[in-house]
C-alpha positions, -999 to +999 in steps of 0.1 A: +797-395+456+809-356+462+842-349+450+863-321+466+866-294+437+899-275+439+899-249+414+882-216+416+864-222+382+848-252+387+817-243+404+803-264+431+791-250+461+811-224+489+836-257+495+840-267+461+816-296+462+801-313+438+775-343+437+790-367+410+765-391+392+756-421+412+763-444+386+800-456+391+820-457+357+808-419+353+819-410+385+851-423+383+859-412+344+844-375+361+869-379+391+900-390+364+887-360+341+884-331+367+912-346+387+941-342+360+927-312+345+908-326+316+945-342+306+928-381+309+893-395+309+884-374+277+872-402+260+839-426+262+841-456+234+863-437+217+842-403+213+849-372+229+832-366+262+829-334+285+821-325+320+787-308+325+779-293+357+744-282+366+726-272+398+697-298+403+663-287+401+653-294+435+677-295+458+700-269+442+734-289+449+757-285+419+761-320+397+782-333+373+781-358+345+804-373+318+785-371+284+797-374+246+797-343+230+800-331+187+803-299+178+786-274+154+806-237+149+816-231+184+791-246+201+791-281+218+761-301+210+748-332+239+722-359+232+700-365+261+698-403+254+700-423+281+712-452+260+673-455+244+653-450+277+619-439+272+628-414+303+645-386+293+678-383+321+680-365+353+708-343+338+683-333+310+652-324+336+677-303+354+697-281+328+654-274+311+647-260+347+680-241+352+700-237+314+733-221+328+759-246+329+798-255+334+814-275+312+850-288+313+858-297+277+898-313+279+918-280+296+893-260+292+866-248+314+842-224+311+802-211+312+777-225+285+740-216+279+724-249+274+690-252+249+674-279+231+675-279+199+641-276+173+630-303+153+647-289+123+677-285+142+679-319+156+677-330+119+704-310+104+728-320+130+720-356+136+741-374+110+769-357+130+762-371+161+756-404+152+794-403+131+804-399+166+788-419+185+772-443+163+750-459+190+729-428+190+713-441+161+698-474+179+692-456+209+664-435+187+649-465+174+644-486+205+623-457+220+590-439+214+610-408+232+623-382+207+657-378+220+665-340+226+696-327+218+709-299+239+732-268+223+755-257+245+769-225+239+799-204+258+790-175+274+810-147+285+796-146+321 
């Protein structure tokens, strides 16, 4: 699904496109999101969610996901989970390759750096994550994966 990006901001290629995720409750909660300016949609399972876009590794076409998000300072953290997968997802693959994102988080959108976090990291901030999204938890257990989390921090550019 493409979704006809209006806004100057909101990345995408020259017309404004931008590949949404092909699985269909994140396209449409994207669509809801983008569409009424991060007013609706900023929800999943009662956690807050943000838009990520990223330009896919090999065919260079901008995407966008829905994901939960916590937050540590100013930065916006994302687990890479893929609800306990042992495959890491294609959002993840993508964003190591190319690290410069767009996020939409409620109104606001903006340019984000994105980098996985160390082990030690991962540790301090955990327990947070899982307070806000407490499936995160059993997602790590069901899989032999250590599930990255990605910091995403605002840049100026």
């Amino acid at each position: 699904m493409t979704a006809q990006v209006t806004r100057a901001d909101s990345g995408g290629d020259a017309t404004g496109a931008v590949r949404l995720s092909p699985t269909g409750w994140v396209a449409e909660q994207a669509e809801l999101y983008e569409e009424s300016g991060g007013t609706r949609g900023t929800t999943v399972q009662g956690a807050p969610c943000l838009l990520l876009d990223y330009v896919g590794r090999r065919s260079g076409t901008v995407r966008r996901t829905v994901l939960i998000y916590g937050r540590d300072g100013d930065d916006h953290l994302v687990v890479a989970s893929k609800g306990g997968s042992d495959d890491h997802p294609l959002w993840y693959l993508n964003i190591k390759d190319n690290p410069r994102v767009r996020l939409r988080v409620g109104t606001e959108r903006f340019t984000a750096l994105a980098e996985t976090l160390s082990a030690e990291e991962k540790a301090r901030v955990w327990p947070h994550l899982v307070d806000v999204f407490a499936p995160y938890e059993s997602y790590q257990k069901k899989t032999s994966r250590d599930i990255p989390v990605v910091r995403l921090r605002r840049t100026d550019a």
